[in-house]
N, C-alpha and C positions, 0 to 999 in steps of 0.2 A: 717350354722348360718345366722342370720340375719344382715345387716348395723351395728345397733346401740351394736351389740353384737361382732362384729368385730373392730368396732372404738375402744370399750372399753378396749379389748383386746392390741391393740395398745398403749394405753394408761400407760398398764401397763409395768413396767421392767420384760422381761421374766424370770431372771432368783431367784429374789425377789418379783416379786408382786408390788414392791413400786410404788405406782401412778407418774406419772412424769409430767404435768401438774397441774396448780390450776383447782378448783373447778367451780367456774365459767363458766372457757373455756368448761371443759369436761361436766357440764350441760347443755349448749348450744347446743356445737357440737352435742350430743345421742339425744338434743332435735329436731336436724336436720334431722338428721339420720331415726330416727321415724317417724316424717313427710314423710321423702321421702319414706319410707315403707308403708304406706299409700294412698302412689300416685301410687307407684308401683301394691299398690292392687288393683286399680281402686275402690276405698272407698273414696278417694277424690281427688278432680279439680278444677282447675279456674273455677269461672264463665265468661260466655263468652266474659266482657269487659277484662278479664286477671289481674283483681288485688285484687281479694282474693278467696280466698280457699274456699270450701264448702262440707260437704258433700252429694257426689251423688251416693252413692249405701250403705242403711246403713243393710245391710244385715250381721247377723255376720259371727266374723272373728272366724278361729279357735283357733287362740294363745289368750290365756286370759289378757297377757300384750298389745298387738296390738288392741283388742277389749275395754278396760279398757283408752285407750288412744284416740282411735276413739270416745271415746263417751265425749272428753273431748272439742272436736271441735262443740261445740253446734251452733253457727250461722256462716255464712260466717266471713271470716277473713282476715285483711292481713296475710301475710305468719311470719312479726317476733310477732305477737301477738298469733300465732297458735304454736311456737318455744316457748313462754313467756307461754303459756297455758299447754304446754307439758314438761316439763323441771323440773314441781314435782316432786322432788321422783326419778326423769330418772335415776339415778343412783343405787340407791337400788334396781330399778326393775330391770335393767338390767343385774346388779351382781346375782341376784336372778334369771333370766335366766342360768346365767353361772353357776351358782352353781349347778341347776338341772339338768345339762348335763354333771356334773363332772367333767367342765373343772376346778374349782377352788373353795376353800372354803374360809369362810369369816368368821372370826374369832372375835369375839370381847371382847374389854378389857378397861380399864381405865387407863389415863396417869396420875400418882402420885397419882393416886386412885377415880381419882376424875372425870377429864375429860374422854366421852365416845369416844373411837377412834376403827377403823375397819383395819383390815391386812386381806391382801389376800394372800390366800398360792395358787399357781397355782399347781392344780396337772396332768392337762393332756400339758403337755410342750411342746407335739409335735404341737397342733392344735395353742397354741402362735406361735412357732414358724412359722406353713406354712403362716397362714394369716400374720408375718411380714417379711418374702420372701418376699407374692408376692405381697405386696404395695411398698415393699423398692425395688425391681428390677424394679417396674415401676416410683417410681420417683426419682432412681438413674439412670434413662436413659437407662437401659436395656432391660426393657421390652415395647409395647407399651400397653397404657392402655385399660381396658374395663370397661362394665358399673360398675360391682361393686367397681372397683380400682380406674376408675376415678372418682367416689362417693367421695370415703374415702381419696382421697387426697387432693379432694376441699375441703372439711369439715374441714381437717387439715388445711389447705391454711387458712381458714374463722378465726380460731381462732391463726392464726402464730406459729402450733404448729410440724410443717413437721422436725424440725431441730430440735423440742427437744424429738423428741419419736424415728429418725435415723439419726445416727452418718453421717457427709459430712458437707460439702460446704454452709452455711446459704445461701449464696447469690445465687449459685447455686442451690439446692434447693428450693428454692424459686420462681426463676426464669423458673425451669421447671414446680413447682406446677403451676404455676400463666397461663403458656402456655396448662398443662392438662387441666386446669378448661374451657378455652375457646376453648377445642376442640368438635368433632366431634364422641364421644363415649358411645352417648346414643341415643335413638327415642328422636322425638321431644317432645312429653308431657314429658319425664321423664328430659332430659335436661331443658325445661322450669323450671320445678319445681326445678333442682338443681340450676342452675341461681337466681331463686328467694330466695330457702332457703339459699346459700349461701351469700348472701346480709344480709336475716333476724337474719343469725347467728351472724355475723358478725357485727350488728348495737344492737344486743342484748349482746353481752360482751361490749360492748361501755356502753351502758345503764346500765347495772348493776354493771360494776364500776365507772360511773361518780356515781350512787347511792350510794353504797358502802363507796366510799371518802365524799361523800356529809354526807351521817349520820355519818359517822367520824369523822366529823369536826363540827359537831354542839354541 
């Protein structure tokens, strides 16, 4: 599977489905996630001063969702306005991923008949389960990290979400997320880009709930 299909996964209670994060975080973080899937395809890169993204090989992709998303990076960008651009939808495509590979269906229904709400029944439990092994052994100290683990724990890190998707030590977890993020567990272009997107995630849940509160209050 992919990042943004693994973050998601995390995301959810294995053994309910219940999302355990708000909405915001987790459209940000898959919108990170995406991007970095992107970098990793050599589909996009800095431009050479290093402060925004671009697409440089617009050759397509084979996954319909990864291509659908690439074409959404129309001119160079910063990286949280490329997170702001992607972050449409991320969630229903993503689920929509998982759903086509039978890790889980998506149910939907109406609360008191009225509002539209989604439940996920997970039915392949074993692949929740391995993907949250092996994030949680790496930032429970156990394991050391690699590029896809120490991906998905920045991401978590970006949105302060390591302590509520695995039971431990807030402050210690944290404190190990916060040392994965500045290790030494990717190539240089793929750690540049996670360094950037984690920034962009991260200034991007800032912004949409200073937004959020702001139409609230008026």
């Amino acid at each position: 599977m992919m990042l943004p299909e693994d973050l998601m996964l995390l995301f959810l209670d294995e053994e309910d489905g219940r999302v355990l994060m708000d909405s915001t975080s987790i459209h940000n973080a898959l919108a990170g996630a995406v991007l970095l899937e992107l970098v990793k395809s050599g589909r996009v890169a800095f431009e050479p001063d290093g402060k925004k993204l671009a697409v440089v090989d617009p050759s397509p992709l084979r996954n319909e969702f990864l291509q659908e998303s690439l074409s959404r990076i129309t001119k160079p960008m910063k990286p949280q306005r490329a997170v702001e651009k992607l972050r449409n939808h991320v969630r229903d495509n993503v689920m929509a991923q998982l759903e086509g590979q039978g890790v889980l269906t998506v149910e939907k229904s109406k609360t008191l008949g009225i509002f539209p709400t989604k439940r996920y029944v997970i039915r392949d439990h074993q692949a929740v389960s391995e993907i949250r092994d092996l994030v949680g052994n790496v930032a429970l100290g156990y394991r050391a990290p690699d590029e896809r683990t120490g991906a998905l724990i920045s991401l978590l890190y970006a949105v302060k979400g390591l302590h509520k998707v695995f039971k431990g030590d807030k402050r210690e977890m944290n404190a190990r997320a916060k040392e994965i993020s500045a290790g030494n567990w990717a190539g240089v272009a793929v750690k540049k880009a996670m360094e950037a997107v984690q920034a962009a995630v991260t200034a991007a849940v800032v912004a949409s709930t200073v937004a959020a509160t702001s139409g609230g209050s008026s």
